[in-house]
Structures are given as structure tokens and as C-alpha cells.
N, C-alpha and C positions, 0 to 999 in steps of 0.2 A: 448500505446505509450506516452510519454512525451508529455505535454501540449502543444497544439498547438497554441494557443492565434495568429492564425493569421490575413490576413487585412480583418479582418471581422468587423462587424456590433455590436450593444451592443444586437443583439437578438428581437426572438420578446415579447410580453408581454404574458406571460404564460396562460393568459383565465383562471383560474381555478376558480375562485372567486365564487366558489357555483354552475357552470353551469353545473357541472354534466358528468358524460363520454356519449359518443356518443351513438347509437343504436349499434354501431358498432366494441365499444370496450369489447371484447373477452376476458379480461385478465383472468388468472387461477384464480382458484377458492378461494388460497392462499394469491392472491393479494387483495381479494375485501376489508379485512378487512385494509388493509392498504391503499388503495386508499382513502377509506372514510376518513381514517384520515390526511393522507395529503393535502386534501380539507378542511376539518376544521383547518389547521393550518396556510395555504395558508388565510383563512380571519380569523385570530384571536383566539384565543382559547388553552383551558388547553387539553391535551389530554395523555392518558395512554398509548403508545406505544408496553411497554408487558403484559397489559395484567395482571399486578396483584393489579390493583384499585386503583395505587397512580401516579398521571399526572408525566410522566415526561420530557415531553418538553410543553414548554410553548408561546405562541405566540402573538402580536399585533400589528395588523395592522393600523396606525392612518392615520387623514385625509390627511396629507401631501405624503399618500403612501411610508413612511418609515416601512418596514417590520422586526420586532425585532423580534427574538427568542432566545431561551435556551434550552441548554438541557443538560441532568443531568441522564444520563442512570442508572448509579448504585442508586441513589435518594441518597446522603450521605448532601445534600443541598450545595454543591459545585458544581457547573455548569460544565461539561467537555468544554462545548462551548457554547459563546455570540455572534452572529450577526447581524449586520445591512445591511438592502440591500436597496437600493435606485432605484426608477422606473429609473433607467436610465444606472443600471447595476455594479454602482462602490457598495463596499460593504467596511464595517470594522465588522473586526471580533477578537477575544478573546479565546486560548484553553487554560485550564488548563489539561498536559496529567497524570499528575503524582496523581490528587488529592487532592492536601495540602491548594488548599484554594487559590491557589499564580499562575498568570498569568505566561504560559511558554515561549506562542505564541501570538503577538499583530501582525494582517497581516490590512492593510490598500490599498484596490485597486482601482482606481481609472481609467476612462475611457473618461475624455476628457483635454483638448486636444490632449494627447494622453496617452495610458494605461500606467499605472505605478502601480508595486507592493512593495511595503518596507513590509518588515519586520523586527520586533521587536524581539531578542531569549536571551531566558533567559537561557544560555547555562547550568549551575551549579544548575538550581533551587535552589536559594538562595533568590529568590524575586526582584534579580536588572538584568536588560536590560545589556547583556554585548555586542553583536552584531549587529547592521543594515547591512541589504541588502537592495541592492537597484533595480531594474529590471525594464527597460525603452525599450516599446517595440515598435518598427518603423514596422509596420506591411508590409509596402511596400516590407522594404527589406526584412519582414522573420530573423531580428536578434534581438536580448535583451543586453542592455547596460548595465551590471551587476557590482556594488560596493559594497564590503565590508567592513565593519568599526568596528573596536573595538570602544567602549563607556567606557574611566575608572572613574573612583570613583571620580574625579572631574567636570565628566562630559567633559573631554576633550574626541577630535574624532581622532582615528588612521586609514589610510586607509589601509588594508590589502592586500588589490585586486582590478584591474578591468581589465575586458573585454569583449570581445563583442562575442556570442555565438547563434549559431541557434535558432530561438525560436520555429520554426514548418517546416521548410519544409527537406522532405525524400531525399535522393538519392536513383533514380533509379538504374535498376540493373547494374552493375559495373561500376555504378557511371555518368552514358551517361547524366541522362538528372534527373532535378528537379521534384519532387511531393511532393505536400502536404496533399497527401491522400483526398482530397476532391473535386478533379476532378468529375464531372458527378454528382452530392452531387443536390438533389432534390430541385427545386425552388420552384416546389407548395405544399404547405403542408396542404389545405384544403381535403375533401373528407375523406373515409374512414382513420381511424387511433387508433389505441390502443394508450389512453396514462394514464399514471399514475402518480398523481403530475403533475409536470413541465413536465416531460418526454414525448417525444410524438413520435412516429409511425407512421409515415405515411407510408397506402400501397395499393398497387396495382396501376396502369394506368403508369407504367415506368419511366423512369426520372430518373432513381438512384432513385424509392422508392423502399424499400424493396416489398416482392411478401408477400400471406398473411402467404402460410407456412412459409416464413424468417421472419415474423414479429411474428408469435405462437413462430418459436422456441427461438427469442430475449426474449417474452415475459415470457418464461418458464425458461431462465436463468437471467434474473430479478429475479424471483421468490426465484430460487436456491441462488444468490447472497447475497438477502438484508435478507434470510432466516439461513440456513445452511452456509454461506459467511459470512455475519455478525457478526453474534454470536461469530465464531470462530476468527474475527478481533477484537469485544469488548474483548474477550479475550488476544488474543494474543499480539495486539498490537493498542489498543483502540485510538491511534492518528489519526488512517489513514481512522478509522470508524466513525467519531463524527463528519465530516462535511457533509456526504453522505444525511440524514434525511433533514437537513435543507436546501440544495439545492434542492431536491425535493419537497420540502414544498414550493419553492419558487412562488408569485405571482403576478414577475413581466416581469421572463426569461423563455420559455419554452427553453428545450434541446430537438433538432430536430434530428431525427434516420433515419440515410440515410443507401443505402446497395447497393455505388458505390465504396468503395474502394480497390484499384487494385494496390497498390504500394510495391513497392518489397526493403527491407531491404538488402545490399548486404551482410551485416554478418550475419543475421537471417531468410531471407525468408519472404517470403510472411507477409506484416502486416495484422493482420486479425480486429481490432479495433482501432479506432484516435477519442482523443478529442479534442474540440479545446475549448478552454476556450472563447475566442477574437468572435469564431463567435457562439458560443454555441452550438456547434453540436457536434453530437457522427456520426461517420460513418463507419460501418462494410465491412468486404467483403464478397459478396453474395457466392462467389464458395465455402464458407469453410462453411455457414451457414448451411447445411444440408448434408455435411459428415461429422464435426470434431464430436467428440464425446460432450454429454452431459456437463462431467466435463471440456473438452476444453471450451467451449462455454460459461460454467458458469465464469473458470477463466478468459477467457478476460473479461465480462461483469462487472467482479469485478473489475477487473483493471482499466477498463472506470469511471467507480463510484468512485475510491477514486479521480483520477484525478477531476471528477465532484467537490469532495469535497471538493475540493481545495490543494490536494499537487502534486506536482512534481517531475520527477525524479533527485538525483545524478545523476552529470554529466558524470562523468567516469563510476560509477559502475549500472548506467541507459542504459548507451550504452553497457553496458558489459549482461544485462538484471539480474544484481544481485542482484540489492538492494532491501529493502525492499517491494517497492509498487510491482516489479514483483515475490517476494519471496512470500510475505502473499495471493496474487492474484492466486497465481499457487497450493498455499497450501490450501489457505480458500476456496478456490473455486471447489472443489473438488478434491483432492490429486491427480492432474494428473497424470496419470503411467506413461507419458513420460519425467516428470521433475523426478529430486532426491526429491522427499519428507524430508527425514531427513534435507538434507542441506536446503531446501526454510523452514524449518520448522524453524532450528534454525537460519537463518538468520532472520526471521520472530519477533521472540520471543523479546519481548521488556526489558524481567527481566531475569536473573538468573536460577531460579527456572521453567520460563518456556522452557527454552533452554534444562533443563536437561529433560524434558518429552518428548524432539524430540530424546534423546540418548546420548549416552557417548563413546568417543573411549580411550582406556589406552593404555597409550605411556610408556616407559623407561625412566630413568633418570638416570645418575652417580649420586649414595648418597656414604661417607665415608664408608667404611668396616665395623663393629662392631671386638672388642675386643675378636674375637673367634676363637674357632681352626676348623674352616669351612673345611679348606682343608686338604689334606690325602696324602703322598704316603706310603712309605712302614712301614714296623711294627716298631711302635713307632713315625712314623715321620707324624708328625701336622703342620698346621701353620695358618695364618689369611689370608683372603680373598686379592687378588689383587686390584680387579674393582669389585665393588657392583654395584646395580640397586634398585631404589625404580620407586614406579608408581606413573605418572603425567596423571591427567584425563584431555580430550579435550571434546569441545563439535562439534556436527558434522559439524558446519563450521570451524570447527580446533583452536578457538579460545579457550583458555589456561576456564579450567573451578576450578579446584585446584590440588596444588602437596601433594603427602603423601612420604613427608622425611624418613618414617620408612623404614629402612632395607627390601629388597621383597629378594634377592637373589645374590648370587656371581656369576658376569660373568668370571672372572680370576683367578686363584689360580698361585701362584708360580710354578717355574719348578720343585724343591724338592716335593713339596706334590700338583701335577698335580688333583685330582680328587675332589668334593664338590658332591657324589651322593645325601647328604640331601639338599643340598640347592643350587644346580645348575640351573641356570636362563635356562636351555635347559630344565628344569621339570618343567616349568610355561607356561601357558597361557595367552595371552593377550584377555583381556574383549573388545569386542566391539559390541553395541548395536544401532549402526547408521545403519545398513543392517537391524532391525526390525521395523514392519510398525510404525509408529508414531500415536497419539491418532485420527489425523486428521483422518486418512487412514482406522480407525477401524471402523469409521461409516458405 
């Protein structure tokens, strides 16, 4: 679900400072090697992330408990992401998503007097700042005072937009009555708990805690998520994966795992996962915890995570559950069989290149005739094509991928010479490779 940032609290202070997981913490067997290191980064430290000998995220913690990291996934010595997190919850942070060396994304949050996110968008990647947002959150009421501004080359400010928009809370089912999905959301979060990083589990003794089996099967699509999930977001669309590491790392917030929520989306059903940035909670719904299926469980878990990582959804195409964060989450998360795969895939796809390995549909196009005697009726009589077609290839969100102008086939011939058996567009086939499983789907 969309960032909930509501009137919550700045969180509590994440403990992980070297103390160590519980007797209690169970996690798979997958997690152990990454729990340890997001403990080492939580106090300071260079650390290897995959695994092939060269550190690449980097960490320090100084006395003023300002928590600075980096991280540089590919190791090209261009940082994907810089942040700072301060004991009290506001953060600045820094993406570079493209690589070039050149700042895309400057986000600045800040939490008192009251929450405030700007950002900085370097729309062109050309190196200069051409938008501010501005998102001013009144927790009370559950809304965000949102401003957009062009910045031009003088430095002068244009305001493009402003309004004011939900910032977390649900309508109930046909709309009767308010949630915020964090109803019954666990107060005590001592006692038994799986946590990993910042992240924390607490379960068993009620309260909106999860049970221990709901807290295995969270912990096993954790696993699934930042494993099989990941890889395929560094891939696919490495923006939405490169804040995920550092907030888990973090060691000053933990994010508390509740499995009270019970709020019903009137266009979509049942919410099964809500983050709230504002109170730093993740809170799932227990009913769907142990029937939905593996990949169900991993995609929401994914989805929670990027929000963790600091992004948000489009507003239109958030509510529509198209964009991105729910495309890459449905797709990296295990090619759910009840989504379209190809379409989350290439909505996912942050290049070109990677769009066309989710598929291709070919479409018709009116191209000119060629200069030929295409068509036929009777002995002796020829002539040139009416209405040609050439092929225009789409990608499987239907967004135009290239046209190929060359001549494919005559749809019309004149009335004198009615027939083109060689080159009749009724003797073609149209290519489409959107109905075949996508690379996600093949693992």
C-alpha cells in the first residue's frame, strides 16, 4: 500500500548496536548471513553484501549518532545511494539511478515540527535540479500538502501544482467508515521476536502480534524478497532496490511487524500489507498469512520493502495498483500466476532493452504501396497495391517499442485486379510473444 506516514511517533530506536538476535530469533537459514551484516553496518563498517570480496556498502556511525552509508551495488565507484539518518528519525538522502556519476534524486525528510519530505528531481539527467516537491504531512488529519515547482536555469521557481491528498488512511468497504490499516497494531513489542536489521517480529501472546507460524511464514518471504526479489529489482529497475539495504541497516528506527490488519480496499479487496513510514510499522493481515500462496506473500513482502525504502506510489496509477512499485513487487516477487506477468514485467523494466525480454506484440501500420504490380485480375491485367501494411512492434504494456516502414503486405488491391495471392496481408501472421512466460517466470 502507499506510504502511510501517519500520526505516528518517529519510531523506536532499532537496538541492534552489536546486541545480537534473541534466543528466539528463528530466521532461515538464508537470512543468517545477511543479518550479520546488517549488524555490522548498523555500527559502522565496510562490508561485502554479495559476496564477491569487494565491500560495497560502506558505513559510519559517529559520536553525534549521525548514521552515514553508501552503497554502490554494481562497484563501478559511483554510489547508487548516499544517506544520512539522524537519531530522531529525519534523514537526507542522495540516488544516483542511472550511474553517470550525477545526482538524480536529493530527498530531504525531516520530522519535527512536523514531517516534511522535498525532493529534489533531476528529471533529464543532465546534472541540473529541474523539479521540487514539496509534501507536508498533518498527521492528524491523515492528509499531505503537496507542491510542485519547476526550477529554471536562472534559478527562478514556477509552481506547477498544489494539493492536498490522503496520506494513509483506507476506506472501508463501500466506503462506510475510515482505516488506517493499523487498527489492533501491537503495543508491546518486547518478548519473543524475529528480527533482522532494523526489522522486527514480534510474536505470540496477542495483541495484533503475529502467531509464530505468521511470523516463519513473514520471515521466509523476507528471505524470498531481499533474495530472488532483489536481484531481479537490481536488475530490473535498480531505483526502487537501493534504498531497501540501508534502511534495514538502520540504528536508530526499528520497523515493527504487526498481523492486525483487516482493511478492505473497495476496488481491490482485502489489503494484505501497509507501511507506515510516520509510525514505522509494517502491518500485515493474519487471514491471508497462511493460505495465500508463497509468491503472493513474497510480492507483498516486496512491496512493503521498497516503500520501507523510501518510495511511494503514483497517485493515479498507485490507486489503479499499476505502477511501478506494484508491477516490479508482483513480478520480482515471484511471477505471481494471478497477475499478468508480461505486463508487470514491462511496466517494471526501467530501459528499453529490458522491456523487450518481457515480449513483443506486432501490430499493422498503413505504410505507402511499393511500385509493383502486387495485384492481379484477369489475363494480363496487373496493378499496384491499394492499402499496404508494414509492422509496428509494441512492448507488452502496449507502449510503442519501434516501427519497421518496410513494405510486410497489401491489404487492398483495386477492383480491376481484386487478388495479391503473393502478398496478401490475409497470408501473414501477427508475432506475439507477450502470452510467453517472461525470464522472471522461468526460474
Amino acid at each position: 500500500m502507499e506510504n502511510a506516514g501517519a500520526s505516528g511517533q518517529n519510531g523506536e530506536q532499532a537496538g541492534q548496536g552489536g546486541n545480537g538476535p534473541s534466543p528466539d530469533n528463528s530466521l532461515p537459514a538464508e537470512l543468517h548471513d545477511l543479518a550479520k551484516k546488517l549488524d555490522q553496518l548498523a555500527l559502522g563498517a565496510n562490508v561485502d553484501l554479495d559476496g564477491d570480496g569487494a565491500a560495497d556498502a560502506v558505513s559510519i556511525l559517529d559520536e553525534a549518532g549521525v548514521f552515514r552509508i553508501q552503497l554502490d551495488a554494481d562497484e563501478d565507484g559511483n554510489p547508487e545511494l548516499e544517506s544520512e539518518q539522524w537519531p530522531d528519525g529525519s534523514e537526507r538522502r542522495w540516488e544516483d539511478d542511472d550511474g553517470d556519476g550525477l545526482h538524480d534524486l536529493e530527498q530531504t525528510y525531516e520530522v519535527e515540527p512536523m514531517r516534511i519530505l522535498t525532493s529534489l528531481i533531476d528529471t533529464d539527467a543532465d546534472g541540473r535540479v529541474e523539479t521540487r516537491i514539496t509534501e507536508r504531512y498533518d498527521d492528524e488529519a491523515g492528509t499531505a500538502h503537496v507542491i510542485e515547482e519547476l526550477i529554471g536555469l536562472d534559478g527562478s521557481i514556477t509552481k506547477v501544482s498544489e494539493r492536498t491528498k490522503p496520506s494513509d488512511d483506507l476506506q472501508g468497504a463501500g466506503g462506510t467508515k475510515k482505516c488506517t490499516g493499523f487498527e489492533g497494531f501491537p503495543m508491546r513489542t518486547g518478548g519473543p521476536a524475529l528480527r533482522l536489521g532494523a526489522l522486527l517480529i514480534p510474536y505470540d501472546g496477542g495483541g495484533g502480534r503475529c502467531s509464530k507460524a505468521e511470523a516463519d511464514r513473514l520471515a521466509s518471504a523476507l528471505a524470498c524478497s531481499l533474495s530472488r526479489g532483489k536481484k531481479c529489482l537490481d536488475e530490473m529497475r535498480r531505483a526502487l532496490a537501493t534504498g531497501i539495504i540501508p534502511r534495514l541497516a538502520s540504528p536508530h528506527r526499528k520497523i515493527t511487524v504487526g498481523c492486525s490488519a483487516h482493511c478492505v480496499d473497495p476496488n481491490h479487496g482485502d489489503v494484505i500489507g501497509i507501511y507506515s513510514r510516520g509510525r514505522s510499522r509494517m502491518n500485515f493481515n493474519a487471514g491471508h498469512l497462511l493460505v495465500d500462496t508463497d509468491e503472493e506473500i513474497c510480492s507483498v513482502m516486496l512491496h512493503e520493502l521498497i516503500h520501507a525504502g523510501g518510495h511511494s506510489h503514483a497517485e493515479e496509477s498507485g490507486r489503479n495498483q499499476t505502477d511501478e512499485i506494484y508491477s516490479c513487487a508482483r513480478y520480482c516477487g515471484g511471477c505471481r500466476a494471478a497477475a499478468e506477468p508480461n505486463l508487470d514485467c514491462a511496466r517494471c523494466a526501467s530501459k528499453p532493452k529490458l522491456k523487450e525480454t518481457c515480449g513483443l506484440k506486432e501490430k499493422r501500420q498503413t505504410t505507402p504501396c511499393p511500385a509493383l504490380d502486387l495485384c492481379h485480375g484477369g489475363i494480363g491485367i496487373n496493378a499496384h497495391g491499394v492499402d499496404c501494411e508494414a509492422s509496428a512492434y509494441y512492448y507488452c504494456d502496449d507502449s510503442l517499442a519501434w516501427l519497421d516502414t518496410s513494405f510486410l503486405c497489401v491489404k487492398t488491391c483495386p477492383p480491376h485486379a481484386p487478388r495479391s495471392p503473393e502478398a496478401s496481408c490475409q497470408n501473414t501472421s501477427l508475432q506475439d510473444s507477450c502470452s510467453s512466460a517472461p525470464p522472471e517466470c522461468l526460474k
